[in-house]
C-alpha positions in Angstrom: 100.4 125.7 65.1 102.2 123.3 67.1 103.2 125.2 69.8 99.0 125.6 69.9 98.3 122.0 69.4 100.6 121.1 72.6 99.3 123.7 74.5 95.9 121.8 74.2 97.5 118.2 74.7 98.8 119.7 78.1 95.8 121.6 79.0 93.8 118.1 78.2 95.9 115.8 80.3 95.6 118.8 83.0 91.6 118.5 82.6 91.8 114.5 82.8 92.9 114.6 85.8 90.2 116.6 87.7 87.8 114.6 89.3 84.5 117.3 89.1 85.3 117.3 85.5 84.7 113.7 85.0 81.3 113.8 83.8 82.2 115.2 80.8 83.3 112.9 77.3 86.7 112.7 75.9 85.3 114.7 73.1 84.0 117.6 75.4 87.1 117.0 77.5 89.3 117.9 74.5 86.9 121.0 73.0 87.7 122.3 77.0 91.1 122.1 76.1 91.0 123.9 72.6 88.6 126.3 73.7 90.5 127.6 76.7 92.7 131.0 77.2 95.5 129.6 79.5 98.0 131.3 81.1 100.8 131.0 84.0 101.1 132.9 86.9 103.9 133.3 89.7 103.3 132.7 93.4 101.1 135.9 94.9 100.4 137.3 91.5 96.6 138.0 90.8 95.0 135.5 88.6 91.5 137.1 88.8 89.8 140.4 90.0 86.4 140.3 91.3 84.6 141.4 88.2 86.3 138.6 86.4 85.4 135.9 88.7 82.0 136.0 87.8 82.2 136.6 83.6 83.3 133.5 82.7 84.2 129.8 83.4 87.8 129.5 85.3 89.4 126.3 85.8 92.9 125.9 88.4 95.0 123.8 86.3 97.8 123.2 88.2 99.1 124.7 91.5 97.4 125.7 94.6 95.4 129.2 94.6 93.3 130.9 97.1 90.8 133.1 97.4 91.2 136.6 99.3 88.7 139.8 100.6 89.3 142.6 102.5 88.2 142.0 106.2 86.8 144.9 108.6 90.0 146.4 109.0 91.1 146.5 105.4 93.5 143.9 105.9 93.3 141.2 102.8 92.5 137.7 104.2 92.4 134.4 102.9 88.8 132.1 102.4 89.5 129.7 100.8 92.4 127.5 99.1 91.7 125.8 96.2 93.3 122.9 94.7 93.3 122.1 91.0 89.4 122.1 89.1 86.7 125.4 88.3 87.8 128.2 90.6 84.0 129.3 92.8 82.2 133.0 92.1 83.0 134.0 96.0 81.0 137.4 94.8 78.2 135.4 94.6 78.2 135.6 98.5 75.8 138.0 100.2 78.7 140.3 101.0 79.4 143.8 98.8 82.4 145.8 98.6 85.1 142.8 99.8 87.1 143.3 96.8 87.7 139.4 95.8 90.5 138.3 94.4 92.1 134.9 92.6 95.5 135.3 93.4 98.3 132.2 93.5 99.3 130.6 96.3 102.1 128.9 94.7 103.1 128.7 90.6 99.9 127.9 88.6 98.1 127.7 85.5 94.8 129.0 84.5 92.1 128.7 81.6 89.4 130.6 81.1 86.1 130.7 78.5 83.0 131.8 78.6 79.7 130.6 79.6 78.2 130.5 76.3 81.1 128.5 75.6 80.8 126.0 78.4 77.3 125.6 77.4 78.0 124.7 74.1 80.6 122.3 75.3 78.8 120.6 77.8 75.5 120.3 75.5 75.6 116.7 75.5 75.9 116.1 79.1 73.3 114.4 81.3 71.2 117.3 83.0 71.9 115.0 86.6 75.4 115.3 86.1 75.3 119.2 85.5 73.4 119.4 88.1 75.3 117.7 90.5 78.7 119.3 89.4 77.0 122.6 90.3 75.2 121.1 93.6 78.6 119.4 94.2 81.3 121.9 93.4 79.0 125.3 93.9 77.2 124.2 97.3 79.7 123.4 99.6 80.7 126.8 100.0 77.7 127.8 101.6 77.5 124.7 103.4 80.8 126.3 104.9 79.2 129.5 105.9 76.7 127.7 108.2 74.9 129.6 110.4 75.4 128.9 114.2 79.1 127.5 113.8 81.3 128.9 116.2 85.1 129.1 115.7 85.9 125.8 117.4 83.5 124.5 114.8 84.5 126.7 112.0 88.2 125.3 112.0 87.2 121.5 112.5 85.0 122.0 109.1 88.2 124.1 107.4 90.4 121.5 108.2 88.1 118.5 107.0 87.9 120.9 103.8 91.4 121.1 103.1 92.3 117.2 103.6 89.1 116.6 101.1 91.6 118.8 98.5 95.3 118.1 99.6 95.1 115.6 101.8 97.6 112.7 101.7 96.7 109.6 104.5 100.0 107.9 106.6 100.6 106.5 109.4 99.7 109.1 112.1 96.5 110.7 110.1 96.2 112.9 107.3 98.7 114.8 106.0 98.0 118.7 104.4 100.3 119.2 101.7 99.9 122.5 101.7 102.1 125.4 103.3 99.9 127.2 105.6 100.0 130.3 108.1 97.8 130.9 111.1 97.1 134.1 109.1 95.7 132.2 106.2 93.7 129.7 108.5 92.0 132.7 110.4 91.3 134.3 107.1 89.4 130.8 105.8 87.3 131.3 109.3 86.9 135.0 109.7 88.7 135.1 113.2 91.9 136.6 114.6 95.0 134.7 113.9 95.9 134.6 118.0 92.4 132.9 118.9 93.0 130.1 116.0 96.6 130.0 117.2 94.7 129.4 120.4 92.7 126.9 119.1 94.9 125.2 117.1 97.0 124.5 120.4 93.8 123.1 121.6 93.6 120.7 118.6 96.9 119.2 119.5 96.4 119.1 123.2 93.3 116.8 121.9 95.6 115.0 119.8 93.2 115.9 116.9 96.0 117.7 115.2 99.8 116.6 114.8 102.5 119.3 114.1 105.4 118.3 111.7 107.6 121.4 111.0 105.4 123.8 109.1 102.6 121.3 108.1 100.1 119.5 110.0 98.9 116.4 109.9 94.8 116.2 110.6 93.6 113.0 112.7 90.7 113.0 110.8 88.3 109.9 112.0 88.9 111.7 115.6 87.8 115.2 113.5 84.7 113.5 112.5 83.5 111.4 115.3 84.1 114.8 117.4 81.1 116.8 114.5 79.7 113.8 113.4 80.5 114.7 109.6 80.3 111.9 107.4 84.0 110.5 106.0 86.0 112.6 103.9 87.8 110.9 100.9 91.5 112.3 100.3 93.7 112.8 97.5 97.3 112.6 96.5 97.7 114.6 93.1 96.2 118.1 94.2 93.5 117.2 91.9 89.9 117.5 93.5 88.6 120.8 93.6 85.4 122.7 94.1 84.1 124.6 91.2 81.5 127.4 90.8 79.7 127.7 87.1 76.2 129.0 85.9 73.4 127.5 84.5 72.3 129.6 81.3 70.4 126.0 79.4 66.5 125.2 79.6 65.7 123.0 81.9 69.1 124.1 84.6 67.6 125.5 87.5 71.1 126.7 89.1 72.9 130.0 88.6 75.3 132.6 90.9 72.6 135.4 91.3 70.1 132.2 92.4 72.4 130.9 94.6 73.3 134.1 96.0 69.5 134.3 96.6 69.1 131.1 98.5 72.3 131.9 100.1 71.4 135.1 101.3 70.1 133.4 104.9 73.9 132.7 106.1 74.1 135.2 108.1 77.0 133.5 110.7 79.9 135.0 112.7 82.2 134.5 110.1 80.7 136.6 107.5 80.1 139.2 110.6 83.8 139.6 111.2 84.5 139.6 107.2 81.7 143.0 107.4 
């Protein structure tokens, strides 16, 4: 019983510290907690098959995770990387038979329930501020899949992505505290790795990017001004996530299969080289 009881303390002060979640009450905060089925897993073990990313409610802990599909070749590629908060239904893209996967990127720690339970749980919460955790945390990875980006493009917006989750401002821009391989950044824009090595050589030459050993540090007001995206706010505790839920309540008009309806326009380059 105790062992259970701090297993919920943890997994509460892990919640408090996610920013999507913070529409929800102590007192739904807390039920999160008790209602969850966590679990640890090692760096590159799977946390979640495809089938499983779409069943229930899944929420990043702690760590840093990512998800993977096969590409065109068969290869397994990196999409995304996810810092801590709900993990996104990536099946709910309009692409079949990519096999996606949850897996850890480094150490992490994972709880899962299911929608009926998050329902229950989140009775009691303002219908905007559902709705804007979905539009919010559910959204933005179509937004990434724009049509009529080209690579160039494609890694400027993956770049501004992963400052908004692990980016730490200094000095000389934004550092990404997170280990990263041209492999997994050509995965997160469906290219080769030698044309984003390409183009990431280009980014310093612009002194829009800054090499420091294995990490790189972003000069992101030079990103922006270069796209004309609107400022990115960063974060120092690996703490701000995107998430990826359902809406099963009256009156919540948002849900995976609708999404992937709405969705089912991005038709871009990257998802051409992921087919």
């Amino acid at each position: 019983m105790d062992g259970q009881k701090n297993t919920t303390r943890t997994d509460f002060d892990l919640l408090n510290r996610l920013k999507p979640l913070s529409f929800l009450s102590p007192v739904a905060l807390h039920e999160l907690a008790s209602g969850l089925n966590s679990a640890n897993f090692r760096r590159r073990q799977v946390i979640l098959h495809e089938e499983a990313l779409a069943a229930g409610v899944h929420i990043l802990l702690r760590g840093v995770a990512k998800i993977t599909c096969l590409n065109a070749a068969g290869h397994r590629v990196a999409i995304a990387i996810l810092a801590p908060g709900p993990i996104p239904q990536f099946v709910s893209l309009p692409v079949s038979q990519r096999d996606f996967r949850c897996e850890a990127h480094s150490d992490c720690r994972v709880g899962s329930l299911s929608w009926d339970q998050f329902d229950v749980i989140t009775r009691a919460a303002p219908q905007s501020a559902l709705r804007k955790f979905h539009e919010d945390n559910l959204m933005q990875w179509y937004r990434f899949f724009a049509e009529g980006l080209d690579l160039h493009e494609r890694l400027l917006f993956a770049l501004l992505q992963l400052c908004s989750n692990f980016g730490v401002v200094e000095s000389r821009g934004t550092l990404l505290r997170v280990s990263l391989s041209h492999k997994d950044l050509a995965g997160l824009v469906g290219a080769s790795r030698p044309r984003v090595t390409e183009h990431l050589a280009e980014l310093v030459r612009q002194h829009l990017l800054i090499r420091q050993g294995r990490q790189l540090i972003v000069c992101l007001d030079k990103i922006e001004s270069a796209i004309g995206a609107p400022p990115h706010k960063t974060n120092d505790s690996y703490a701000k996530a995107g998430a990826q839920p359902h809406f099963s309540k009256q009156g919540q008009l948002y849900s995976p299969r609708s999404l992937a309806a709405a969705g089912s326009g991005y038709r871009t380059d990257t998802m051409a080289e992921l087919e």
